[in-house]
N, C-alpha and C positions, 0 to 999 in steps of 0.2 A: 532501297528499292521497295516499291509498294508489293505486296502479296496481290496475285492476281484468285483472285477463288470464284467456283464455281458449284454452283446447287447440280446436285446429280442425282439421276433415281427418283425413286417416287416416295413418296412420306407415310410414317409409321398414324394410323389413326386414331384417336380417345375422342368421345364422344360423351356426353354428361346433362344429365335432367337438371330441372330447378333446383334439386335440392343436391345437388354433387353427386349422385348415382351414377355408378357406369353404365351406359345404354347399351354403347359397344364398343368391340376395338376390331380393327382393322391391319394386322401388318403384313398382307399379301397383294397388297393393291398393283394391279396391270396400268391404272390412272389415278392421279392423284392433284389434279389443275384448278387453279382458280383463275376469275375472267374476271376484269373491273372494266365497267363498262361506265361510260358519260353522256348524259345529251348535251346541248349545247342548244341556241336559236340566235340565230345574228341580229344585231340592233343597226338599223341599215337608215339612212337619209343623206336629203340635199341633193345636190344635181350628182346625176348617173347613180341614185342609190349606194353611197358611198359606205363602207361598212366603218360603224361609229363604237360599235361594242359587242361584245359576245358574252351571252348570259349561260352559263354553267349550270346546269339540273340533270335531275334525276341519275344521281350516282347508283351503281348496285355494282355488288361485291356477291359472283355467281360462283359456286363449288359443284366440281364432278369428282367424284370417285367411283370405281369400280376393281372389286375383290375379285383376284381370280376363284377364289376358294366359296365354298357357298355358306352364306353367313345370313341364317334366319334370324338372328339382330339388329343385323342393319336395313333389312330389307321391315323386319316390323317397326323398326323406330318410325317409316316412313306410311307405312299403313296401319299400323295397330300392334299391341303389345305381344309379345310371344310369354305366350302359356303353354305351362306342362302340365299336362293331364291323359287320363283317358280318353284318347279319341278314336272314332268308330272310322273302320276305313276299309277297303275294297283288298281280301288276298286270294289268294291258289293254293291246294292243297290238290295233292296226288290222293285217288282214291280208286281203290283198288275192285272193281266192277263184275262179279260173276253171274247176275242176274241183268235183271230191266231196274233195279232200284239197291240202293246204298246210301251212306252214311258217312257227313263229315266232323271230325273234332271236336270244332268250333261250333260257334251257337250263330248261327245267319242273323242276320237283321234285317227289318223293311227300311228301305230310305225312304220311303214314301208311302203313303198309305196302309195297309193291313197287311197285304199278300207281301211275302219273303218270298223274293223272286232269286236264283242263280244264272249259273252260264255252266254249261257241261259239255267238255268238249272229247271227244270219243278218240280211241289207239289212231284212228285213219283221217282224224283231222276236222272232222265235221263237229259244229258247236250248236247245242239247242236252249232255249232259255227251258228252267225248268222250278220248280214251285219247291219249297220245303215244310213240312210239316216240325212241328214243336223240337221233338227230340231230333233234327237236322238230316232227316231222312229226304229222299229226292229220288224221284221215277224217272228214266229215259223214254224215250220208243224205242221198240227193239229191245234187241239183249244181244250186246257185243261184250266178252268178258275178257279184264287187262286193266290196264292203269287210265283212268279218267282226268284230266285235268278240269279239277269243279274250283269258279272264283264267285264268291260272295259276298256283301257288305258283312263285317263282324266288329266286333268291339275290339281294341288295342288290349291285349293282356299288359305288355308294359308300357310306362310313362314314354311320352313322348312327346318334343315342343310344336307347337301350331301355331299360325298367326291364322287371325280371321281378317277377312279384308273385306271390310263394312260396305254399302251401294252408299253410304254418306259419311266418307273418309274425312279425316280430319289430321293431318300429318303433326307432327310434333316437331317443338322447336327447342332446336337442343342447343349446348355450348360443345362447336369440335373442336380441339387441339391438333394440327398437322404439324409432323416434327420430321424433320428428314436432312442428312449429312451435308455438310459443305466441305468440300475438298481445294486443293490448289496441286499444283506442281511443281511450285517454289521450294515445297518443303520434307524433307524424306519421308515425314509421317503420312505425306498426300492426305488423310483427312484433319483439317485444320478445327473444328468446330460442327456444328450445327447452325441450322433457322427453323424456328415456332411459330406459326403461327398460330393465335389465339383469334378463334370467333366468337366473342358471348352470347352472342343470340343469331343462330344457326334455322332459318324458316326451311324445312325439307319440302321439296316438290311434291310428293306422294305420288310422283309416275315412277315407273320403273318397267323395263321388262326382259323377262328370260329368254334368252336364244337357248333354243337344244334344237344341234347341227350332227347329223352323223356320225363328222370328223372333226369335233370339235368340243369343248368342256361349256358348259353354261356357267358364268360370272353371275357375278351379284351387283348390280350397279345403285347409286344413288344419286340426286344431283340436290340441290336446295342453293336458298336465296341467301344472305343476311342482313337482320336487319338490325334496324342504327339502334347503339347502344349506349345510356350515360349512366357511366360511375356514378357514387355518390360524390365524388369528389367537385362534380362540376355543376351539382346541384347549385341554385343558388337564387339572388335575384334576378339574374340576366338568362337567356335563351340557351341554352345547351344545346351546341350546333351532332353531339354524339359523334359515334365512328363504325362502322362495320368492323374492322381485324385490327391488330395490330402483328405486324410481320418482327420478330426481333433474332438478331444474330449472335448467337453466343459464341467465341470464340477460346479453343480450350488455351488452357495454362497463361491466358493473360489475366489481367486484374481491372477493376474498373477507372483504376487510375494512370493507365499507361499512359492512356494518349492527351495527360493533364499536362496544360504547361505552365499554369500558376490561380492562383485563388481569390477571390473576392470577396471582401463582407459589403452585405447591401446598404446600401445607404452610407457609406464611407466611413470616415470623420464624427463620432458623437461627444453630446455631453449627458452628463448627469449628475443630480443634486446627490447628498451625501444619503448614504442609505436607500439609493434608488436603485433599482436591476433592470437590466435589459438585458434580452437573449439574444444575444449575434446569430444573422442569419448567412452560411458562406457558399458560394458557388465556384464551381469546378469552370476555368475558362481552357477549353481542348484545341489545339493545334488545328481541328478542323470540328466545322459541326457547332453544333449550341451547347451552351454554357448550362447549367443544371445546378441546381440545387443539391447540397450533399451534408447527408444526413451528421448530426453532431458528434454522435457517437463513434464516426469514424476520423472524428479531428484530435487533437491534441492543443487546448488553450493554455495559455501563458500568459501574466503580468509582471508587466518588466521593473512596476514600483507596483509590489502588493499593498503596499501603505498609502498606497493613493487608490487604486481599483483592484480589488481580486480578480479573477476568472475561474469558472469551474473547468478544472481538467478535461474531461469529457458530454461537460455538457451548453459549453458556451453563454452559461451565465455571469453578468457583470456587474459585479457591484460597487457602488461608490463607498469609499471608506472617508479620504479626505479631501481638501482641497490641493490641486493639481493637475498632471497630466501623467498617462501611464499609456506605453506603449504595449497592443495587446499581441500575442504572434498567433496564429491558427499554423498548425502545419499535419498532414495527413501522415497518421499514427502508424502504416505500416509504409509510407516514404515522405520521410521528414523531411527529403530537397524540396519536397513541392508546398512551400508554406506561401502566408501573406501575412501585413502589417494593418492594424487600426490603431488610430490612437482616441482616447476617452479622455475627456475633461471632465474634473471633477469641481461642480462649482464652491 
């Protein structure tokens, strides 16, 4: 009976610059969805405009995430880098008022121009803007004596992260990792595995924004594009069609050879002259699904007249010794039912 399984819940998040840096992680996410979206445009003629073909473009591979928790990571990947430093910022201190004029702590600052301007706000509720001189001194009207709530720009005593969010944003494009449980009810453990998804190149929107609700918590949201990515491997002389993701499913305590039902070398049937090698290349054929390439090192060769061809144990080298034939076996080194046969001519 086939396992029925099911993606549950939202995915844990890793995030990653050009050069493998962690940007950020994410594992509080409220959303965690991706959108593949297609256009198409009909190729239509002949009598009644008969539909002759449909041309497939413009793929994209769209990511929403959003963090219940507030993560000045993910939100600067998207506008700008988060730095820790000194930054100047707006506080309150209680200050304790027996005259028309008092003294706070801290050292005020202008955010604009020369004049160090405050807010003094008096025991009965009323707020006047009010001026500070050097040493943080500041005069009311009046003279009401009691505790003052006076808020000032000052400088941050301790470090603290800030993103600056630029008028000419420039979002960064990262590599995300999305990883999140797969489960079934076939099986007592109910979770059977995970799925990965892998973006290499992750283009962020640089919108975002903050909800702050009475009755409610402000998220961290992010959304970005992906865009098409090619390996080196597909470099080449021909067109590199690339890919946005790859989605893959790992499933626990299996092996990659379960669902093999027997083995191939390419190209069948060879020869070769005496002292010639060739490296046999074998493929995995699965009961369902494409057939794959599988790496040598997890084969196990054999020659069944080493006096006519050797094979390397582990590495599916073939050599001609003499004249003859020699049958060669492949079979996978941690389940030896699953082999295949070649045979080599030696001229």
């Amino acid at each position: 009976m086939a396992i029925r399984k099911f993606l549950t819940s939202v995915a844990d998040v890793y995030a990653y610059d050009a050069d493998d840096n962690i940007v950020f992680t994410s594992k509080t996410l409220l959303d965690s969805s991706i959108e593949v979206t297609l256009g198409s445009a009909p190729v239509r003629g002949g009598r009644g405009n008969q539909l002759q073909y449909t041309y497939y473009h413009t793929g994209e591979f769209n990511v929403t995430l959003t963090d219940t928790q507030w993560n000045l990571a993910l939100l600067g990947s998207t506008v700008g880098d988060v730095q820790t430093a000194l930054y100047d910022y707006y506080k309150e201190e209680n200050v304790t008022m027996s005259g028309s004029s008092a003294s706070v702590t801290g050292t005020p600052l202008a955010f604009e121009g020369e004049t160090i301007y405050g807010w003094a706000t008096s025991p009965s509720g009323v707020t006047e803007k009010v001026s500070f001189d050097e040493s943080g001194t500041f005069a009311v009207s009046g003279s009401m004596a009691g505790d003052w709530c006076v808020r000032y720009y000052t400088e941050n005593a301790t470090s603290g992260n800030a993103i600056t969010i630029s008028a000419n944003m420039i979002p960064k494009v990262v590599k995300l990792v999305m990883e999140t449980q797969l489960n079934s009810a076939d099986v007592t453990t109910n979770k059977i595995g995970m799925v990965q998804i892998i973006i290499p190149r992750l283009q962020l929107s640089g919108a975002f924004s903050i909800s702050m609700t009475a009755d409610g918590i402000a998220n961290t949201p992010l959304t970005g594009t992906a865009l098409a990515f090619s390996d080196a491997a597909s470099q080449g002389c021909g067109v590199s069609e690339g890919y946005y993701a790859r989605i893959i499913e790992v499933i626990d305590n299996t092996s990659w050879y379960d669902n093999l039902i027997a083995l191939a070398a390419e190209g069948g049937d060879f020869s070769l002259a005496k002292d010639e090698v060739e490296t046999l290349t074998i493929f995995g054929i699965p009961s369902s699904g494409v057939s794959f390439k599988i790496p040598n090192d997890e084969l196990t060769f054999t020659s069944g007249s080493p006096g006519v061809a050797t094979a390397g144990s582990a590495t599916g080298i073939i050599t001609g010794v003499a004249s003859g034939s020699s049958i060669i076996t492949f079979a996978i080194t941690d389940m030896a039912a699953i082999e295949g046969q070649v045979t080599v001519t030696v001229a």
